[in-house]
N, C-alpha and C positions, 0 to 999 in steps of 0.2 A: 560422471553425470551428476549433475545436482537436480534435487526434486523440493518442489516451495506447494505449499501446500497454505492456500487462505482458508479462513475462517470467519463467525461473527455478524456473516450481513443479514440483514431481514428486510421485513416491511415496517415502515414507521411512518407517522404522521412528524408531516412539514413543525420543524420548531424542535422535534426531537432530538435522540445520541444516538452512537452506536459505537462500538470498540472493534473493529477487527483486527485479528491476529495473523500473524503467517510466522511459519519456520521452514528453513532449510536444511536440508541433510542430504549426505553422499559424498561423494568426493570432495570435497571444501577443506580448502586451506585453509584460508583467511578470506573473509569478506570487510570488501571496505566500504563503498554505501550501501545503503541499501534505501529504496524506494518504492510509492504506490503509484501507481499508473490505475487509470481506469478508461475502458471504452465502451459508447453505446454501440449496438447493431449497425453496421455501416460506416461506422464513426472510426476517422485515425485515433488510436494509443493516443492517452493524455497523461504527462507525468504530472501529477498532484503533490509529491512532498518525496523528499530526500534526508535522510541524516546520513552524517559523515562515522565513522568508528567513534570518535572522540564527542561526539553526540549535536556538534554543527549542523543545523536545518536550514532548509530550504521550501518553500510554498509557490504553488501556483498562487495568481493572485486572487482569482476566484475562490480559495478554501483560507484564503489568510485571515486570525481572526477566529476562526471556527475548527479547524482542522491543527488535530496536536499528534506528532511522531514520535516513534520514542523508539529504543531498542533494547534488546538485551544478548551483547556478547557473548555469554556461556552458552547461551543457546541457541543461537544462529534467530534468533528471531526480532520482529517488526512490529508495530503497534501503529493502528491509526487511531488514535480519538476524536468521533467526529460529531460536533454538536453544532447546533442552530440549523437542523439538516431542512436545504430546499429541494423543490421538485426536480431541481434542473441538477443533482448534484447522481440522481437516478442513475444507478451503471452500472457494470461487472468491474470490480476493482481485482488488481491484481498487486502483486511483490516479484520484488527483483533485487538483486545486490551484483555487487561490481567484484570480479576476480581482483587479487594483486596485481593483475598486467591493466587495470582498467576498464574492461569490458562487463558489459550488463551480462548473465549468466543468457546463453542461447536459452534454454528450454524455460517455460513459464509453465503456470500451475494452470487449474481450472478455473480460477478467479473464483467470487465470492459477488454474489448480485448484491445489489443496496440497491432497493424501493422506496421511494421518498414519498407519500399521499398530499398531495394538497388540502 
């Protein structure tokens, strides 16, 4: 069982940053991406950004520009840096990373709220 645990998000005023963190721990081999997703109330899961092991990224096109990933392997852990933040960027973000065999880990954290104020 692997357990991911976010961090970092607040309330902030439109134009600001914020850094959220997340790490994994428990049964984990190797993880090879890892990713943020976030969703509103009601709203389908939206994957927001990816990096690969070797530190390869990927962005929604929405956060492109704005949104910087990062990771650090010793510690099973994920970084979003998220600056020029809009109203519309408001959500429960979460983390995920991918087993050896490919797949996103079944079980997710409690996500991390990010409030963006106009």
């Amino acid at each position: 069982q692997v357990q991911l645990v976010e961090s970092g998000g607040g309330l902030v005023q439109a134009g600001g940053s914020l850094r959220l963190s997340c790490t994994a721990s428990g049964s984990i081999f190797s993880i090879n991406d890892m990713g943020w997703y976030r969703r509103a109330p009601g709203k389908q899961r939206e994957l927001v950004a990816t990096i690969t092991r070797d530190g390869s990224t990927n962005y929604a096109d929405s956060v492109k520009g704005r949104f910087a990933i990062s990771r650090d392997n010793a510690k099973n852990a994920v970084y979003l840096q998220m600056n020029s933040l809009k109203p519309e960027d408001t959500d429960v973000y979460y983390c995920n990373g991918k087993s050896p065999f490919g797949l996103w880990f079944a079980s997710w954290g409690q996500g991390t709220q990010v409030t963006v104020s106009s």
